[in-house]
N, C-alpha and C positions, 0 to 999 in steps of 0.2 A: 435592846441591849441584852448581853448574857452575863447572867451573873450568879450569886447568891443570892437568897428569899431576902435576905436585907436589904442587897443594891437594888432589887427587881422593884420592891416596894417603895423606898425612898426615889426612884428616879419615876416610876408613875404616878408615885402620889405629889409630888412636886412638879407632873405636866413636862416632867424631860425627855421624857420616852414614848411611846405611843405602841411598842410591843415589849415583851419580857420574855426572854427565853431562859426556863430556869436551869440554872445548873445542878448536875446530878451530887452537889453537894450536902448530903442529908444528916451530916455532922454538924453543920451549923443548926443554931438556932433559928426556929420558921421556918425549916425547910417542908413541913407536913401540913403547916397550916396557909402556906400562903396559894391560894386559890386565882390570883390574878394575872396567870402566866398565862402567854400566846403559845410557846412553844419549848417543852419540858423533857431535859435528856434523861435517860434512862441510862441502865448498865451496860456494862459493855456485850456483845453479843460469843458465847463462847464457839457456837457452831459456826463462827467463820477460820477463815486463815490469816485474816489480820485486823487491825485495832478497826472497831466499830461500835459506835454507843448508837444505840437504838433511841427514836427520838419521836413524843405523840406532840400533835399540833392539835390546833380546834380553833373554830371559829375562824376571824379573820384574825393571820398569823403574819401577815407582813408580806406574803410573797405576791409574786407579779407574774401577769400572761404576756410574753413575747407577740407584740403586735402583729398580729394577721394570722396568728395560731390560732388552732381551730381548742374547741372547749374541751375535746376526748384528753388533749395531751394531759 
């Protein structure tokens, strides 16, 4: 799910979720402490030309390999 450090925490710790993508909402409360995220947005990027939030994953993040793609992609 993507949310706030509140929703990321209440929907894994209640076994609803099985990834957390945290939102770059750092006005909330918990947003510095919660450590349980799969996939964590960051600010927006200014050296581009248009709307881009920069985004760190780690571990296993939820994504999927296209069957009969090779491992490089």
């Amino acid at each position: 799910m993507y949310g706030s450090s509140a929703v990321c925490a209440y929907l894994k710790r209640g076994g609803l979720a099985d990834y957390a993508w945290l939102s770059h909402s750092t006005a909330w409360s918990g947003y510095s402490s919660f450590a349980d995220w799969n996939i964590k947005q960051g600010k927006r990027s200014p050296a581009l030309s248009f709307s881009h939030d920069w985004n760190e994953a780690r571990g296993d993040y939820g994504g999927f390999r296209v069957a009969g793609a090779s491992a490089s992609l």
